[in-house]
Biotite code that builds the C-alpha atoms (Angstrom):
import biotite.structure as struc

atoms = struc.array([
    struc.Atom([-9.235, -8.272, 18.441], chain_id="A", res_id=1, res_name="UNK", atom_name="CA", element="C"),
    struc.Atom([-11.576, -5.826, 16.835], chain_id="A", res_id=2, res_name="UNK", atom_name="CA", element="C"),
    struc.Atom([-13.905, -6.369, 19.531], chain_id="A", res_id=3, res_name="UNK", atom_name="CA", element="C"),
    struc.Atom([-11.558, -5.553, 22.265], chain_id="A", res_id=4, res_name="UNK", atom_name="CA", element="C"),
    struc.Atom([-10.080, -2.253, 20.581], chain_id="A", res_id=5, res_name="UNK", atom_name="CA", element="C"),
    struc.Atom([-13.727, -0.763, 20.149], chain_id="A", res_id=6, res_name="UNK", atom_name="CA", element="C"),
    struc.Atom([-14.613, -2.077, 23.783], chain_id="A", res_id=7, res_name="UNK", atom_name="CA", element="C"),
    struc.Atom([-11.125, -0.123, 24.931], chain_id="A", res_id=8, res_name="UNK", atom_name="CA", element="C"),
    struc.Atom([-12.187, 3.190, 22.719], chain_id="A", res_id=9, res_name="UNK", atom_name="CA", element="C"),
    struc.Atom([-15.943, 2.945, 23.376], chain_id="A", res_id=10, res_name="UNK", atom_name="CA", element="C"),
    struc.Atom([-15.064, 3.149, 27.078], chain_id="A", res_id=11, res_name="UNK", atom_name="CA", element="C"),
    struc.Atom([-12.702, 5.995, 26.990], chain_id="A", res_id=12, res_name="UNK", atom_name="CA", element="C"),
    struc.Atom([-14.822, 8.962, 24.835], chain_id="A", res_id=13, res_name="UNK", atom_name="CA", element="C"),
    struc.Atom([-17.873, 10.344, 25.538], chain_id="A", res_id=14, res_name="UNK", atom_name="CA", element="C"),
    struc.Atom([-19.671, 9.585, 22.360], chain_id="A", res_id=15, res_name="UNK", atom_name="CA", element="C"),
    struc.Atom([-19.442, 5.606, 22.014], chain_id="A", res_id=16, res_name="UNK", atom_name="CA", element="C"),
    struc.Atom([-22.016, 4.939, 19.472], chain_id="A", res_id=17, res_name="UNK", atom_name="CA", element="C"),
    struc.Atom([-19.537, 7.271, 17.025], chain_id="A", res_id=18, res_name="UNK", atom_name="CA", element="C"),
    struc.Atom([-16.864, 5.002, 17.395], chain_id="A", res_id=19, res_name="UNK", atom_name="CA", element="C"),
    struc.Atom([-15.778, 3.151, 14.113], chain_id="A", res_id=20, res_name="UNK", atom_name="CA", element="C"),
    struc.Atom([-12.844, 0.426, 13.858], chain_id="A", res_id=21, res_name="UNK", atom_name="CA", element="C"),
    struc.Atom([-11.845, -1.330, 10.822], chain_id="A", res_id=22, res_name="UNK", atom_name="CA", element="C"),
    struc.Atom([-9.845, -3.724, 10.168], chain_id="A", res_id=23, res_name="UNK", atom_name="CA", element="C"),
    struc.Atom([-8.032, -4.240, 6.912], chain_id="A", res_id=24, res_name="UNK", atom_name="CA", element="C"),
    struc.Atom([-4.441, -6.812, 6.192], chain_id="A", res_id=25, res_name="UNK", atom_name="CA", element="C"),
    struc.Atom([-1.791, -5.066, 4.973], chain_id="A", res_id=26, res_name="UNK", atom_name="CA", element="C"),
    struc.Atom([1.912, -6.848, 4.556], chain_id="A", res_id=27, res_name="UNK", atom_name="CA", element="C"),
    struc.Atom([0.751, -10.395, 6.957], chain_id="A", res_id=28, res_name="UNK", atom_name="CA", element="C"),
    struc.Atom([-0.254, -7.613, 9.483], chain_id="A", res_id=29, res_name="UNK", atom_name="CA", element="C"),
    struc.Atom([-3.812, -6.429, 11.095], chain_id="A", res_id=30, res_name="UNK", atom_name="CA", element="C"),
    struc.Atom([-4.441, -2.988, 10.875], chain_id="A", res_id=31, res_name="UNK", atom_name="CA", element="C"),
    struc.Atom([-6.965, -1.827, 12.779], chain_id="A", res_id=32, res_name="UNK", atom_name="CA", element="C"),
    struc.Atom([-8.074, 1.721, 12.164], chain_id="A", res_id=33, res_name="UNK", atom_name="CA", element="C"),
    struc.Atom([-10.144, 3.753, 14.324], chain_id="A", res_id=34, res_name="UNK", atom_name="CA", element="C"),
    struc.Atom([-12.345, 6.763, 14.188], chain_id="A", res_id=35, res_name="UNK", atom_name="CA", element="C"),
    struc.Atom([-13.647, 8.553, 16.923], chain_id="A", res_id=36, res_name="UNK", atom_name="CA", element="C"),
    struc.Atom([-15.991, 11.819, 16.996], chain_id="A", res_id=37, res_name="UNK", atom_name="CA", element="C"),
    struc.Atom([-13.892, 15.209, 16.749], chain_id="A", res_id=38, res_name="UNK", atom_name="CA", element="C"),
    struc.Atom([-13.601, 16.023, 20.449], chain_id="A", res_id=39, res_name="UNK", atom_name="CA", element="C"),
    struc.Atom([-12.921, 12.492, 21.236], chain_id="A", res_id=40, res_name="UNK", atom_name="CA", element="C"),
    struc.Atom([-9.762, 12.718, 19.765], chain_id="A", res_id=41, res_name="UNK", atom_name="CA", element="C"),
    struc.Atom([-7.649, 13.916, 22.466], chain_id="A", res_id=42, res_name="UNK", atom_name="CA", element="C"),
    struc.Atom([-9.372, 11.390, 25.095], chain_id="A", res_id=43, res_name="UNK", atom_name="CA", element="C"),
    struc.Atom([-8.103, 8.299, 22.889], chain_id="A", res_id=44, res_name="UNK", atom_name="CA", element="C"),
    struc.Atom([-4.565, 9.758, 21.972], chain_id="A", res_id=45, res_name="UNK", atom_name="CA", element="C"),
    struc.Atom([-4.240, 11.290, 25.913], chain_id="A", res_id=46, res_name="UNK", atom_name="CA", element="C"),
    struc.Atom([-1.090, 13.207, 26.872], chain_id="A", res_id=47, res_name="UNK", atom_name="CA", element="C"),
    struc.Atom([1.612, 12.935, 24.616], chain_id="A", res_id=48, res_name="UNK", atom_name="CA", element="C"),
    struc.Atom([0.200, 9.890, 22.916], chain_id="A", res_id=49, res_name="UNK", atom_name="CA", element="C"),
    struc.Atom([0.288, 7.962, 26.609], chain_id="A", res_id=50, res_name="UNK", atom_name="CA", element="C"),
    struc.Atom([-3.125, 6.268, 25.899], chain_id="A", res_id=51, res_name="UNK", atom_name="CA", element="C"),
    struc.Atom([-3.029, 5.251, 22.368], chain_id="A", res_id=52, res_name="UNK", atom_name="CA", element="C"),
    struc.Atom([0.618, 3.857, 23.003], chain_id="A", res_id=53, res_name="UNK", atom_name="CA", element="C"),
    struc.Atom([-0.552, 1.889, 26.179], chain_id="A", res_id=54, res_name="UNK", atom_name="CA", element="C"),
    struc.Atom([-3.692, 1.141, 23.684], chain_id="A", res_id=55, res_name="UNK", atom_name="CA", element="C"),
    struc.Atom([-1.008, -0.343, 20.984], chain_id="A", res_id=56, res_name="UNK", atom_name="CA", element="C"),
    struc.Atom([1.154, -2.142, 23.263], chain_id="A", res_id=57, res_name="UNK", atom_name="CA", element="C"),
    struc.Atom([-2.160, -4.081, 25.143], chain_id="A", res_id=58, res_name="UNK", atom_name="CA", element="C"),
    struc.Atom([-3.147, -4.905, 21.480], chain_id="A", res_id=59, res_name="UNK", atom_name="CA", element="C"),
    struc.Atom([0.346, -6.183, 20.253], chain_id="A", res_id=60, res_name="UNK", atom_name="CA", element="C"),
    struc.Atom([0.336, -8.428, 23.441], chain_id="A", res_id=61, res_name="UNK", atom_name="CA", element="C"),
    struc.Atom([-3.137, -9.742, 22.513], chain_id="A", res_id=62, res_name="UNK", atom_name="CA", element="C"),
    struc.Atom([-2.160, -10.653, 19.025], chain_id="A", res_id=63, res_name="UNK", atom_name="CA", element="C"),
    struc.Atom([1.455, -11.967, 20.040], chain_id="A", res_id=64, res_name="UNK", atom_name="CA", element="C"),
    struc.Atom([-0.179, -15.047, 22.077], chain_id="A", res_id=65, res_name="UNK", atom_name="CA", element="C"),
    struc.Atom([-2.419, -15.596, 18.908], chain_id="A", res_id=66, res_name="UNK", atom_name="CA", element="C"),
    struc.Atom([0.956, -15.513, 17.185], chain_id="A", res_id=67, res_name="UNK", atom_name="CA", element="C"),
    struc.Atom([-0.523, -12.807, 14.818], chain_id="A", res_id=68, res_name="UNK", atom_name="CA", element="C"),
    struc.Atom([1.205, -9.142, 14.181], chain_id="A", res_id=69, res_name="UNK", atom_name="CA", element="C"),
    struc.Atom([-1.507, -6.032, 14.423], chain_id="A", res_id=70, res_name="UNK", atom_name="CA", element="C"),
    struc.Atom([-0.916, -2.097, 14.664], chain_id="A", res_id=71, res_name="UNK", atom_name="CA", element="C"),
    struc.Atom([-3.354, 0.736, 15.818], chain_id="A", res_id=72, res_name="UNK", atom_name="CA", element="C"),
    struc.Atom([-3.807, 3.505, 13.677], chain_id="A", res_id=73, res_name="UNK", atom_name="CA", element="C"),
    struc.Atom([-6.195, 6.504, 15.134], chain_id="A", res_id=74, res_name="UNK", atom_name="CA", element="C"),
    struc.Atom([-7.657, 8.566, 12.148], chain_id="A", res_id=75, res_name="UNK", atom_name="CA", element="C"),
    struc.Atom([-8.924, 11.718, 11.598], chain_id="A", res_id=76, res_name="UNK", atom_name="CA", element="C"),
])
């Protein structure tokens, strides 16, 4: 699933090779926690969070029919 977030972020900001996601288990649940270069921020999150929600609910689907649990956290 890591794979497929950065794929999804790379493709979305103008500086891909600045992208960073990590993933970490917190409470049976994947969190996957991304980083993105300063004025990428706003291309990831989008208008009123519209991309990064669409980004979490494509990514809960994933993990659902692996039977896992996983959130999306977008850091400073």
């Amino acid at each position: 699933m890591k794979e497929l977030l950065t794929y999804i972020v790379q493709s979305l900001v103008d500086h891909p090779d600045q992208v960073s996601v990590t993933e970490r288990r917190a409470d049976g649940e994947t969190v996957l926690e991304v980083r993105v270069a300063d004025g990428d921020m706003g291309k990831v999150i989008g208008r009123q969070g519209r991309i990064v929600k669409q980004i979490r609910v494509l990514m809960r689907a994933v993990a659902q029919r692996k039977g896992e649990k996983v959130s999306v956290d977008i850091l400073d």
